[in-house]
Steps between C-alpha positions, in 0.01 A plus 500: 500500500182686378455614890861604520496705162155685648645582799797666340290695249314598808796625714629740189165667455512583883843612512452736163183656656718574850762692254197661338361625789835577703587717167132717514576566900832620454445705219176636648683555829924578433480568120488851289169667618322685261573844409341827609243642289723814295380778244704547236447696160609349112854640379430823374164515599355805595391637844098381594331811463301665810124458460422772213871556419554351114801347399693762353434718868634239763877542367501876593681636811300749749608773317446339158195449614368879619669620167253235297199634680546882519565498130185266381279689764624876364606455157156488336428851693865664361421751183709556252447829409576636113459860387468750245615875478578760166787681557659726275839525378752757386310594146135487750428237328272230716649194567344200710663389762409169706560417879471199771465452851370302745183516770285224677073522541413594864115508436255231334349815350855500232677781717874499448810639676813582319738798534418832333804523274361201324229619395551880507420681167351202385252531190347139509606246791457110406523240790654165433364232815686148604247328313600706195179643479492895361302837613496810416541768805426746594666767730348566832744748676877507674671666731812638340690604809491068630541348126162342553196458248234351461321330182186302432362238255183422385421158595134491393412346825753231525682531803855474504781373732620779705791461720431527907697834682722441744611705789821712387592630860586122615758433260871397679797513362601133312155427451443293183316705208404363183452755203331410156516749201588560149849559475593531118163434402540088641163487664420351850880470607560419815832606766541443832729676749439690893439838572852654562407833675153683620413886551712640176429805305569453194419838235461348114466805364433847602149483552508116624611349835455169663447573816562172795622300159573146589840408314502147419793312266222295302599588164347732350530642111294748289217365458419387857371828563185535686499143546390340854784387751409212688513372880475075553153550525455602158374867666602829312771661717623762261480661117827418313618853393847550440845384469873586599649486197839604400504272212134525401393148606465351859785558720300290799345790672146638416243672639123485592245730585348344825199388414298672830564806320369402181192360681402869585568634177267225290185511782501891394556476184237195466233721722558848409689505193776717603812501844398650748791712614614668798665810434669761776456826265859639514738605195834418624854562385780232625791729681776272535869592491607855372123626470448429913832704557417761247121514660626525835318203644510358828523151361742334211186345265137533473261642330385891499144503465459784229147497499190345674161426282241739651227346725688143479611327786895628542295859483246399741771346747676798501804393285661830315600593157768738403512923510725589253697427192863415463768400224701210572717282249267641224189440617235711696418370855195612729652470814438572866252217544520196720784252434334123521737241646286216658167320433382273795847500629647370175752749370410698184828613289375448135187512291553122466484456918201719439314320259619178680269628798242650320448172320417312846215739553127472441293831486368549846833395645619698817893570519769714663690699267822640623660803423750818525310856517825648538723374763203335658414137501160475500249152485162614311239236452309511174195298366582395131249601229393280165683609191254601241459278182704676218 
């Protein structure tokens, strides 16, 4: 019976190791494999940041992304610019009257751009940097005609962040540009927008023109002015300058002064303390409309050279002045000179389209002047002279 019971308990430990085994195999072989190996982030975890990229960055958008850099690369170099004038008012009595603008370093040294009617008539000039740090400036030189001056700060040999130069003349139009400024007095505010047109003139007053101005709808208020505008690269493209305005604030089109021409104006004013200017030597009179018909010219508008500057280069070219004295509309005209029309093939109708073309010219320059001696249509080439400092 003992046998009998062992041989039983024998035959049920067998039979439970086949099931045992015949369960492993199957599962091994027909059952659920396991899965693939998957990444997957926490609910409402954050992005993983690229290597060097913290936290806060690796949420950002390309775009996000170039407007975080260009602003934390250029903002520390963005001035704001406060001055101080006396004025006087209707009794002469003095009165003190405060200003602000923008402008941005371009030189270790503490040079600083900003436009001329920020700083024009200026009695004492304090600069306001990202880092809130304040200079007194001082004031270098401008060049009235392009809105452009130029200040400096002592820095008593600390050198400051100065904002790289870009090339002007490769600008397209939608480009992205950046601007940072003052507007209001907020300091270091950034906009963002794309240059809407290239190659406007733009006059500001009657003395002032921006001349290739880069029109951009990156807000811009008062305050801005003289301020840097901005390609992705965080290079200075342009000066912010001025506004169209019928309301007085930003209507979404401003202008810049290209910053290629602003280049030339600060290397002379930073080397020889003055513009150097090219200058033709002519005193003109614009003859559109009634005065061409009452002058009997051979062309609708232009301008009658009255007089020539003796020994300068319209003189030595052979350009003429007028003969004799007439009265027309009240005023006395010396006419009988040459009428000008054209200046390297670019039509001439207007002191503006004058200045326009002077302004493109460094003293030295070779051109082709063309004009009416009469009924004649005649091509004179002249080589520009340097406009003396006043």
């Amino acid at each position: 019976m003992r046998a009998e019971q062992m041989g039983n308990r024998i035959r049920w430990a067998a039979l439970a190791l086949l099931v045992l085994l015949g369960g492993f195999y199957a599962g091994s072989k027909w059952g659920p494999r396991q899965a693939e190996r998957v990444e997957a982030l926490p609910l409402g975890g954050e992005s993983a940041a690229k290597p060097g990229q913290s936290q806060r960055d690796a949420g950002l958008t390309d775009e996000e992304t170039i407007n975080v850099r260009v602003y934390r690369e250029a903002s520390p170099a963005v001035a704001n610019i406060l001055t101080k004038a006396t004025q006087y008012d209707f009794f002469m009595d003095p009165v003190s009257v405060q200003g602000a603008g923008s402008g941005f370093v371009i030189d270790p040294r503490g040079y600083i751009l900003t436009n001329f009617h920020v700083v024009a008539e200026a009695q004492s000039i304090e600069v306001v940097l990202g880092d809130r740090t304040r200079y007194p400036a001082k004031f270098i030189g401008a060049d009235q005609r392009n809105d452009v001056a130029l200040i400096k700060v002592e820095t008593k040999g600390k050198p400051l962040a100065a904002l790289p130069l870009g090339d002007s003349s490769l600008l397209q139009v939608g480009q992205k540009v950046l601007a940072i400024g003052n507007p209001f007095g907020f300091q270091s505010t950034l906009t963002t927008g794309v240059v809407g047109a290239l190659g406007r003139t733009v006059q500001t007053s009657e003395t002032t023109i921006i001349d290739g101005a880069i029109q951009t709808d990156a807000a811009i208020n008062h305050g801005n002015s003289g301020g840097p505008l901005l390609n992705s690269r965080g290079e200075v493209i342009g000066i912010n300058s001025a506004i169209y305005t019928p309301s007085g604030t930003t209507a979404g089109i401003g202008f810049a002064i290209p910053i290629n021409t602003a280049k030339l104006i600060a290397h002379d004013l930073m080397t020889e303390g003055r513009v150097r200017r090219a200058y033709l030597g002519v005193s003109t009179l614009p003859v559109g409309g009634w005065l061409a018909e009452a002058l009997d010219l051979p062309v609708p508008d232009g301008l009658l050279i009255e007089s020539v500057t003796r020994g300068g280069p319209a003189e030595r070219a052979g350009l003429r002045g007028g003969d004799r004295a007439v009265v027309a509309g009240m005023r006395r005209i010396l006419v009988g000179g040459d009428v000008l029309v054209g200046v390297d093939g670019q039509p001439v109708a207007n002191q503006l389209d004058m200045n326009v073309a002077m302004n493109r010219k460094r003293p030295g320059d070779k051109i082709t002047v063309t004009i009416y001696r009469g009924a004649k249509k005649m091509d004179i080439a002249v080589t520009l002279g340097e406009l003396a400092a006043k």
